[in-house]
N, C-alpha and C positions, 0 to 999 in steps of 0.2 A: 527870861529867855523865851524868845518864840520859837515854837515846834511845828516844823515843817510839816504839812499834813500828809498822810499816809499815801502813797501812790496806788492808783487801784490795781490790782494783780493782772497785768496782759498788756495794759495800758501804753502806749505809743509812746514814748519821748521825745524831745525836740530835738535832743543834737545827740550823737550817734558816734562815739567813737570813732576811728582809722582803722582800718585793720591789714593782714598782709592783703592785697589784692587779688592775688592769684587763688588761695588758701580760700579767700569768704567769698572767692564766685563760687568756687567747687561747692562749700557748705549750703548758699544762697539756693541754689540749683538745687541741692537736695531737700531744703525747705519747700521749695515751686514744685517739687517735683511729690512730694507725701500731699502738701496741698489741693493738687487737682486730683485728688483721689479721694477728695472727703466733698461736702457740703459744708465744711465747718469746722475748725477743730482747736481743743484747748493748745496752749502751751506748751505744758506738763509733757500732754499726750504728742505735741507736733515735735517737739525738741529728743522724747524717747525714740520715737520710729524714723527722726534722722538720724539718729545715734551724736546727738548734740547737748552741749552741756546747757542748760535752761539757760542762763543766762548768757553765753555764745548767740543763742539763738533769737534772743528777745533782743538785743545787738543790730542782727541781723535784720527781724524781721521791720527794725526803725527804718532801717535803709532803704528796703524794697516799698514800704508804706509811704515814706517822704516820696518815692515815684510812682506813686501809685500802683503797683505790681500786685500787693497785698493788701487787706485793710480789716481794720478791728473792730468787729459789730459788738458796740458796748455793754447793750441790751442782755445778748446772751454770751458774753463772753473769749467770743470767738472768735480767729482768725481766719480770713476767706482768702478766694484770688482776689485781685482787684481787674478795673477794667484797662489797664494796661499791659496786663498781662493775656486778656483778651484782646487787641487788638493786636499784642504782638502774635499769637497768636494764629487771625484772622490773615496778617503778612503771608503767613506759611500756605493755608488755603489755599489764598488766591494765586500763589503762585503754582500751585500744584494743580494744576486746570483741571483734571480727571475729576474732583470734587465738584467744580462750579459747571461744569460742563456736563456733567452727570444727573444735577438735582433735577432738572426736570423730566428725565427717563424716571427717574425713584417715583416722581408722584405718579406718572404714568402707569407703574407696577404698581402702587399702592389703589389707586380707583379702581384697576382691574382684578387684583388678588382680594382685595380688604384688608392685608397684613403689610407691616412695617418693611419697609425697604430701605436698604446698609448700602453704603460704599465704604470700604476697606483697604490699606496699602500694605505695600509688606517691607518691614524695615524692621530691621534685627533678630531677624528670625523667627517675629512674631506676625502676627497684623494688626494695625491701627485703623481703627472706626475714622474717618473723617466725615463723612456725611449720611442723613438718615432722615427720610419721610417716615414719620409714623403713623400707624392706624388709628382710628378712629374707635376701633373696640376695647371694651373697657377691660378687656385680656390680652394683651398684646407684648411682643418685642419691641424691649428698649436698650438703646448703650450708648453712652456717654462719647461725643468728640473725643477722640485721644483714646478713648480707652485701649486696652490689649487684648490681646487673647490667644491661646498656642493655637499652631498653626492647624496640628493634630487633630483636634479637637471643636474646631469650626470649619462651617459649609465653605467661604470665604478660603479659610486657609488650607483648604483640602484643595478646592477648586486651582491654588495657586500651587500646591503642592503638583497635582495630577498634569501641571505644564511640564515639569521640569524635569531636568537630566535626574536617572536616580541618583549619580552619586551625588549632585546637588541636596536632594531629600536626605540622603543619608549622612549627610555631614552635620546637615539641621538635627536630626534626630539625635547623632550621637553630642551633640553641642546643649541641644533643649529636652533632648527625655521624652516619653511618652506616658508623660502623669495621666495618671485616672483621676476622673469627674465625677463621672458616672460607670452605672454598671455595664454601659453602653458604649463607653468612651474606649477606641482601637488601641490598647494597649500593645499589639503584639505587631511586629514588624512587617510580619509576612500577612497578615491582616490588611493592615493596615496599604498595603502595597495594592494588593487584590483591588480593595476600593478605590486606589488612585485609577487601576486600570480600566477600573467599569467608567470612573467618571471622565477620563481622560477618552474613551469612544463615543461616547455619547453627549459630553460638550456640558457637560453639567454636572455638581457633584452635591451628596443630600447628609447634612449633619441628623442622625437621624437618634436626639433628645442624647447625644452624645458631650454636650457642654452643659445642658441645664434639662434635669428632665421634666418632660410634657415638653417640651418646646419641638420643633425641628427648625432646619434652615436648607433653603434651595438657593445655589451658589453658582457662578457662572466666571472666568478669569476674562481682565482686561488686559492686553498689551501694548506696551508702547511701541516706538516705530521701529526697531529692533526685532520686535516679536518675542521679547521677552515677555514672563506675565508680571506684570508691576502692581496689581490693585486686582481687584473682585467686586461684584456684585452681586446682593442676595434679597433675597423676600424670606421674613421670620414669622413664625408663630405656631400657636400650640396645636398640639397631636391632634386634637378635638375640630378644627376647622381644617388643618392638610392632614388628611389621610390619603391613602394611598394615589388613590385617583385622580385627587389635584395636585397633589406631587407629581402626578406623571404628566399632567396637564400643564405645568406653572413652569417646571425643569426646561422645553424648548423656550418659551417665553423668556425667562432669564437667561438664557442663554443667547437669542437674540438681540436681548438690549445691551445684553457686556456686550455683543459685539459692534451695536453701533455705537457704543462712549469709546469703542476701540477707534472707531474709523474718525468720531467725532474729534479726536487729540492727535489725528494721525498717528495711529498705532496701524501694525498687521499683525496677524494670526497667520505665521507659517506652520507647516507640514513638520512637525515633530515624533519622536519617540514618544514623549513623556516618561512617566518614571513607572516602567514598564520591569 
């Protein structure tokens, strides 16, 4: 009798079951979805934190691998994105022009600040990093495409907060919470308000080591043609290079340049309240 030899544990398959359609986009997605939050990740570990049965999920990940979405670095064991999941992706970017029409303001604040430079959008009540010049210092701000981050709690999503109607803010809050980071992080409403109002007169607003500490961020809102804020602008980095005085130097600076990515996409900056 010949014995089929052992399959190695992760390992890709040829042919792939059928499954409901509807039912393994939903799960698929939540695979792509724990995926781009790792550099790499087992099985075991990718199937628990989708809330997937390992082998549902080893199913799945045949399918998105045979389209290249996913793919399995044999060496260390592990499942990655693949690069069509990257270009899909790249699709979303370029269709969102504030990103591509923004990078070369970023490098402009990055030669002149020395610190990393973010563009951010806000969608679901969070913001999402799309684009980012980084520094050249071997101490610096970083954050991944896609990444998230409450809105509370970054320069970016203050700066997009301090546009907006309060009861707008106040829905976000009571929807998302005012988790603490740090010892730093605006916990309290009426706090937290004050700050939108300083940065809402002065056209800028300062994370000050309130997501990560030793860091700050200097944030600035971009509008589209509505004069809604849709996206933000920021220059990041540690306590130790923006102290107070190039905070205060760097705050109109960003704030000039979110306004020309504003004019640059045809957006305006109307005469608002904010969340006052």
């Amino acid at each position: 009798m010949t014995k089929t030899p052992a399959r190695q544990r992760g390992r890709p398959r040829t042919n792939a079951p059928e499954v409901g359609a509807v039912q393994a986009l939903d799960r698929a997605l939540s695979l792509l979805d724990v995926m781009a939050r790792t550099d790499g990740i087992a099985l075991s570990d990718l199937s628990h934190r989708a809330e997937l049965a390992p082998s549902s999920a080893y199913r799945l990940l045949q399918t998105l691998a045979s389209r290249g979405y996913v793919e399995f670095l044999e060496r260390d064991q592990l499942w990655v994105i693949g690069v069509e999941a990257f270009r899909t992706g790249m699709a979303f970017q370029r269709r969102y022009s504030i990103a591509s029409v923004g990078r070369p303001i970023l490098g402009e604040l990055v030669q002149m600040s020395g610190e990393t430079a973010n563009i951010a959008i806000f969608e679901g009540g969070e913001i999402v990093f799309v684009a980012q010049v980084e520094s050249q210092e071997p101490i610096r701000a970083f954050f991944r495409s896609g990444e998230r981050r409450a809105v509370h709690a970054s320069g970016i999503g203050k700066a997009l907060l301090a546009e907006m109607p309060r009861a707008a803010v106040e829905r976000i809050i009571a929807d998302k919470g005012l988790e603490r980071f740090t010892p730093r992080t605006l916990t309290e409403t009426k706090t937290l308000f004050a700050d939108l109002a300083r940065a809402h007169l002065r056209g800028w607003t300062l994370d000050d080591e309130e997501r990560n500490p030793g860091m700050r961020c200097i944030a600035a809102a971009i509008f589209n043609e509505h004069g809604d804020p849709v996206a933000g602008l920021s220059v990041s980095g540690p306590v130790a290079r923006l102290d107070d005085a190039k905070v205060s130097a760097l705050g109109p600076k960003v704030a000039e340049a979110a306004a020309e990515i504003t004019r640059l996409v045809g957006g305006v900056s109307l005469p608002r309240a904010g969340a006052t």
